[in-house]
N, C-alpha and C positions, 0 to 999 in steps of 0.2 A: 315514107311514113316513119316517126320516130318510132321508139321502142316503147315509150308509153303510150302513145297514139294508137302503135300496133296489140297491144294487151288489153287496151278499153276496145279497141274494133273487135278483136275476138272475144275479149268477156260479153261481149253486147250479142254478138252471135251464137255464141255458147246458150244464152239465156233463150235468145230467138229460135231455138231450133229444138234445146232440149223439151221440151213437154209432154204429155201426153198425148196431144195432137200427131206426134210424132209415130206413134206407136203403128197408128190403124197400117199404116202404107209402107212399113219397116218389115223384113222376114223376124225380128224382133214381137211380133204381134202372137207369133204361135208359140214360145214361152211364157208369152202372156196368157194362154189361155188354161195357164194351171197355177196352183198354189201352193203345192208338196216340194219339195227341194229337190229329190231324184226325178221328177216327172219336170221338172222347169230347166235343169242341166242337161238331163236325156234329151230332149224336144229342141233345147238350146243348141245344142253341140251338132243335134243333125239338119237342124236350118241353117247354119253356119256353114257346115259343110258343101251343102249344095246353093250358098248362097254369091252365085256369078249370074249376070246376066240380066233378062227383064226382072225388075222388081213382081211383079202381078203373078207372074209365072214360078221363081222362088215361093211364092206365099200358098200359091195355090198346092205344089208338090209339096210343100209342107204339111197344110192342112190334109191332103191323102195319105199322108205317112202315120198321120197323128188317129186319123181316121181305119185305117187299118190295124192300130193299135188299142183297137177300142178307145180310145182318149186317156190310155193307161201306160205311159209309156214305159215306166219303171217295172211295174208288173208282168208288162208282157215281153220285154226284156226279159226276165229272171225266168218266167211260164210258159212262154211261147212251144208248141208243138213242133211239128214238121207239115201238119199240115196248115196249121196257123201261118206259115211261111209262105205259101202259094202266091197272093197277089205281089208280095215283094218282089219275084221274078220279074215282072212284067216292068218292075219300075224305070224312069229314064230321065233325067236331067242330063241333060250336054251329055259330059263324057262318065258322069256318073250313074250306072245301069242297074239292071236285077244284080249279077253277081257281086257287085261291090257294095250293095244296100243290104243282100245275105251278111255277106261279109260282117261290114258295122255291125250289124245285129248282136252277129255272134263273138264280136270283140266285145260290144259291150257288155254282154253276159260277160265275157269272160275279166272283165275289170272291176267288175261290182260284185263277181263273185269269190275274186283272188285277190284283189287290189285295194279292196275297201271304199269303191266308186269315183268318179270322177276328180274329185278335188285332190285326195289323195294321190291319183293319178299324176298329178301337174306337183305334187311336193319334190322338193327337190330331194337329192341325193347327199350332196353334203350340204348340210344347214348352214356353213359358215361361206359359203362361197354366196357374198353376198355383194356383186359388184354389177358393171354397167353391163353384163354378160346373162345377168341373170333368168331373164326371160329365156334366152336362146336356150341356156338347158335346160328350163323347166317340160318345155315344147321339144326337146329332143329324147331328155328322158320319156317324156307321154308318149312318144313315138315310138319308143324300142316296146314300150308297153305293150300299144296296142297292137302294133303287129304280131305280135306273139305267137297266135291263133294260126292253123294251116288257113294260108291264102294263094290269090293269084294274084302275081308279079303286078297286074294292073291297076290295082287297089290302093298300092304304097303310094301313087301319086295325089290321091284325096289327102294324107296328110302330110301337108307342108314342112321341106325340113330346111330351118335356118342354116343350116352346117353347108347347105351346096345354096345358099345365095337366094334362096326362095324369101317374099317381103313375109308369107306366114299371115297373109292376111286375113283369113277366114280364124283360124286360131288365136289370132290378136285378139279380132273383135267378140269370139266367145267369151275370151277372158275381159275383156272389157264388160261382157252384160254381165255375167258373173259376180265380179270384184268391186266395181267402181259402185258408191254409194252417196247418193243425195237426195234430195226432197223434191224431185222432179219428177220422180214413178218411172224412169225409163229404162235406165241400168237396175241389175235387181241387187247386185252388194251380197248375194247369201253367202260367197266363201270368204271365210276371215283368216287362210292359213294365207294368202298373196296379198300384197300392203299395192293401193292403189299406184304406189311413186314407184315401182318395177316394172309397169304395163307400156306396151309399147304402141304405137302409132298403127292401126290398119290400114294400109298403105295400099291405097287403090289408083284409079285413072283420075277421079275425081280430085283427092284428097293431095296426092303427088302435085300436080297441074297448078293446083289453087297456092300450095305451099311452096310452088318456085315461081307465081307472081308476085307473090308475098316477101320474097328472097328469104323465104326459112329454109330453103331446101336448095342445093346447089348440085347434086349428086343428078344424073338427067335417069339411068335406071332406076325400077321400082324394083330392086329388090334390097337381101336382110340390111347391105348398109346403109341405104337410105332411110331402112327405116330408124336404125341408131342415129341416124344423123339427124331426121327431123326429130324423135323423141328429146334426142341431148338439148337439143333448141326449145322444145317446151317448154322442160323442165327449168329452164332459167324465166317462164314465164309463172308455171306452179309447179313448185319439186313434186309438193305432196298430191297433185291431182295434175299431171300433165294432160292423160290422153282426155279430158272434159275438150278436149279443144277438136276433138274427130268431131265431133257434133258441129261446131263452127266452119272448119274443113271443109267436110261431106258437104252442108246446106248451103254453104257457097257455093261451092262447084257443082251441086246436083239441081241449084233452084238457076243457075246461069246470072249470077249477080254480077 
């Protein structure tokens, strides 16, 4: 396939896949289910988190997280009791359990109440270090952030650190609903401190797979340098909006085209 061939195939499936159709069957659906900014970043960041595996099953331990929260998630962050904490014990996605769901909780209090919330969280450190690196410390800084908080050792592995080769893909694509903005309703666009042309590739089984039949991807590991390497190949497709093209990716690879 030429290179223009290859950029209308993907502009075509970009179009195909992003909609709101997309929404219902995405762990994307349960930030959809608020309007506030802290309640759709809070809700975002922890479906993300736990988002490996069956799709139905993410959606579902979403929806009990969101439901345990009274559907307040920013509030009962900042309000939450000790005893308001009880059913989070019990919680369990794969290797994500009660104590690392405590955990989150209480990082995220502790980011929204020291940090100035989320967004800020992911601002970088030095404002001039603006290169093809840039994601990697955005996600490393937010890292040293949130662990901050007394924890257990088992917990740092929820978030992804680019520095030891991990693709970071749960944290790609938070920052992708986050950041990335158009007129499709699916990405929500509300932080305007990350410029969309810095966002990196959520680099999954799917997405990897699809984009070394494609020969965008030659690197055969899914992790951080694959994901620079498919990214850098985008961005000669759109600087300004590369990752619109995970929508293309993923629906390939997840509908078996």
């Amino acid at each position: 396939m030429q290179p223009n061939q290859l950029k209308d195939f993907l502009n075509e499936r970009y179009y195909k896949y992003n909609t709101k159709a997309f929404i219902e069957n995405d762990p994307i659906c349960i930030p959809h289910l608020f309007s506030k900014k802290q309640d759709i970043e809070i809700a975002a960041f922890l479906i993300s988190t736990i988002a490996w595996g069956n799709r139905k099953s993410i959606i579902n331990n979403g929806n009990k997280l969101m439901q345990w929260m009274d559907f307040e998630p920013y509030q009962f962050i900042l309000n939450h009791t000790k005893n308001d904490l009880k059913p989070f014990k019990t919680f369990v996605h794969r290797t994500f359990n009660g104590a690392d769901c405590l955990f989150f909780i209480e990082a995220l209090k502790n980011i929204y109440t020291k940090h100035n919330g989320l967004e800020n969280a992911f601002a970088l450190h030095d404002p001039l270090s603006f290169n093809t690196n840039e994601l990697k410390q955005r996600i490393t800084n937010f890292r040293t952030l949130f662990l901050q908080p007394k924890h257990l050792a088992r917990s740092d592995k929820h978030i992804s650190n680019p520095i030891k080769k991990s693709s970071a893909k749960r944290l790609c694509m938070f920052l992708r609903w986050m950041v990335r903005t158009d007129n499709c309703g699916v990405d929500f666009g509300i932080w305007k401190t990350i410029s969309s042309s810095v966002l990196c590739l959520p680099l999954d089984v799917h997405t990897g797979n699809v984009s070394r039949q494609l020969k965008l991807l030659t690197r055969t590991q899914n992790d951080w340098q694959a994901v620079e390497e498919i990214t850098s190949v985008l961005k000669t497709l759109d600087a300004a909006d590369p990752i619109k093209y995970d929508f293309a990716l993923f629906g390939i690879g997840v509908n078996k085209e």
